[in-house]
C-alpha positions in Angstrom: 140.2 107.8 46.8 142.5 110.7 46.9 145.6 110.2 47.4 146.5 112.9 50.0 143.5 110.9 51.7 145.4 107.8 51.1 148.8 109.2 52.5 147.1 110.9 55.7 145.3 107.4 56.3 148.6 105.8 56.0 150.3 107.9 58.2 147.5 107.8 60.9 148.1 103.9 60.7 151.6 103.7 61.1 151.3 106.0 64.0 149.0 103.5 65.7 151.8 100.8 65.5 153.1 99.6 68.9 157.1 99.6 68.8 158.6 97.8 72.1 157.9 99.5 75.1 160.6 99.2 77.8 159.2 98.7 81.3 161.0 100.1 84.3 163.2 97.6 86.6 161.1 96.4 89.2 161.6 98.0 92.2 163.4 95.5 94.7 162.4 96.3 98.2 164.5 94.5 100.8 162.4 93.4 104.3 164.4 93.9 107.0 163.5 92.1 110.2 164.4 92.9 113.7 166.6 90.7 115.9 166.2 90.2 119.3 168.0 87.6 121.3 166.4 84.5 123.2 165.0 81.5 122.9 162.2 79.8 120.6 160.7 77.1 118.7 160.5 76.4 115.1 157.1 77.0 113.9 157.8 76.5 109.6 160.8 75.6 107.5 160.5 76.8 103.9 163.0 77.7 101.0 164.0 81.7 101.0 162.6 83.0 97.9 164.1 83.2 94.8 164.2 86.5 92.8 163.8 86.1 88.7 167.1 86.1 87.3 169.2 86.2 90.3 172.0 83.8 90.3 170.9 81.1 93.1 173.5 80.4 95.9 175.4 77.5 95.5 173.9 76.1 98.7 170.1 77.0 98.9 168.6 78.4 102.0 165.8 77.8 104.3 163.8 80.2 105.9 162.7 79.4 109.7 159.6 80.7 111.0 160.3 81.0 115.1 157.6 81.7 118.1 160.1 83.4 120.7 159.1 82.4 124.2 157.6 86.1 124.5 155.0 85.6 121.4 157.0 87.6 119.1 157.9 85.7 115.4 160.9 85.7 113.9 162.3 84.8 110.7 165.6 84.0 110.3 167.5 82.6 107.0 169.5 79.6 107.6 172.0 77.2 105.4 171.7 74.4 108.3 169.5 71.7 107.3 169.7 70.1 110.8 167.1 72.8 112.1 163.2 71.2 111.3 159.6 72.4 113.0 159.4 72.1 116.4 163.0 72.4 117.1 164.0 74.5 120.1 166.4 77.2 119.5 168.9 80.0 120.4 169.2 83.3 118.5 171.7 84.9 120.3 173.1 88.4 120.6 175.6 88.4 117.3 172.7 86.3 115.1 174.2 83.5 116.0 171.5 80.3 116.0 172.0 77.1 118.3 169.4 74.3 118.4 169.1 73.3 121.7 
């Protein structure tokens, strides 16, 4: 084989070599959910989600999945562990939540 052949065939190969690619940071999209005041029950109680490689809070929350008494849902993050399903609550003006 020729070597101009060999050098072009080895510079064809090295160009096919994958070097690390560096992705883009994921996009973090924050949900925000309205707030409107009254009264409810707890339909779920689950753990907020996590995001990969965020530093968790030294005291975990819990996310509460509420039926307002007009239909509307509501989710509201929570630190209180004395809130389970089916209790009846109070979101109140200033986010402020009472179990009743």
């Amino acid at each position: 084989m020729n070597k101009t052949v060999m050098l072009a065939a080895l510079a064809a190969l090295s160009a096919c070599t994958t070097a690390p690619q560096t992705q883009p940071p994921a996009n973090i999209v924050t949900n925000v959910h309205p707030h409107s005041a009254g009264s409810g029950v707890v339909q779920r109680v689950m753990p907020t989600p996590v995001l990969a490689g965020a530093a968790s809070p030294a005291e975990p929350l819990q996310r509460l999945e509420i039926k307002m008494d007009d239909g509307k849902i509501q989710y509201v993050d929570t630190a209180s562990r004395d809130i389970m399903r089916g209790s009846r609550i109070v979101l109140t003006e200033d986010r402020v939540l009472r179990k009743l």
